[in-house]
C-alpha atoms as one frame of an Amber mdcrd trajectory, in Angstrom:
protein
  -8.424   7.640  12.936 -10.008   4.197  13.228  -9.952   1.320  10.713 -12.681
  -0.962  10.903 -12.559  -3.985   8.433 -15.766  -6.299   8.557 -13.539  -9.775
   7.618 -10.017 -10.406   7.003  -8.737 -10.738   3.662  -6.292 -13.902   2.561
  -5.235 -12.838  -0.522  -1.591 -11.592  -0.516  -1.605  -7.591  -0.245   0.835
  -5.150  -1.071   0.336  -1.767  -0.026   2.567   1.445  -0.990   1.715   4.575
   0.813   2.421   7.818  -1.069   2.076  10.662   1.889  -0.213  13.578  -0.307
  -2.663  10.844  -0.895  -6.166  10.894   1.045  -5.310   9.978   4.440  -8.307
   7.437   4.630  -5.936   5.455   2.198  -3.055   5.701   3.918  -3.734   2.844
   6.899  -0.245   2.520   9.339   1.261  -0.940   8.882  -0.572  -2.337  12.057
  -4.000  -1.324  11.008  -3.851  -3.128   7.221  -2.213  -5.914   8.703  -5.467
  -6.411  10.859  -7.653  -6.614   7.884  -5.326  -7.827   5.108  -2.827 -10.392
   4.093  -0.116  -7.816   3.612   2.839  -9.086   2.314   4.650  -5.678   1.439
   3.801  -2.598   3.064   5.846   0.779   1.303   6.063   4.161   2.616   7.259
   6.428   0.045   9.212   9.975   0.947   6.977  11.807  -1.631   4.229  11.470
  -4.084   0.466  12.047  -3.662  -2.612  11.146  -5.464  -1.589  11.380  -8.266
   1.555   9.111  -8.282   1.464   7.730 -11.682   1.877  11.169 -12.732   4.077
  12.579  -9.814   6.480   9.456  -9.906   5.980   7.239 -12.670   9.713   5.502
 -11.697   8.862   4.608  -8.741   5.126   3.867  -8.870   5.956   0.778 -11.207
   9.062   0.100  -9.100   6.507  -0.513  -6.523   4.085  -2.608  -8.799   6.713
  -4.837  -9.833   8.306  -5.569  -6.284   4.761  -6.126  -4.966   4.310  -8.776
  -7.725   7.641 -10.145  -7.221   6.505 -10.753  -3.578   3.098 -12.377  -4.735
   5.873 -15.306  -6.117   7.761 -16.160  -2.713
């Protein structure tokens, strides 16, 4: 599958991957760092669509580290 991004994107990105989500979400590490700023990239053993109610934990484990990187 191809990812085609129009511009890059400066703001700082961080991206966690949950594997059951749609797979047009789920870009490999060298394809979002084409488009985006990434400054975290997370693939997570399990969790789909649905993560907030699948894994709550470590959803906002994720949110919080991502912001924590947004201060570096």
């Amino acid at each position: 599958m191809a990812f085609f991004f129009t511009r890059y994107v400066k703001t700082p990105t961080a991206i966690t991957i949950f594997p059951g989500d749609y797979p047009i979400s789920n870009p490999p590490l060298s394809a979002a760092k084409r488009g985006y700023n990434v400054v975290q990239y997370t693939a997570m053993p399990s969790g789909g669509h649905f993560a907030a109610l699948e894994k709550p934990e470590e959803l906002v484990s994720e949110i919080r580290a991502g912001l924590r990187s947004l201060g570096k």
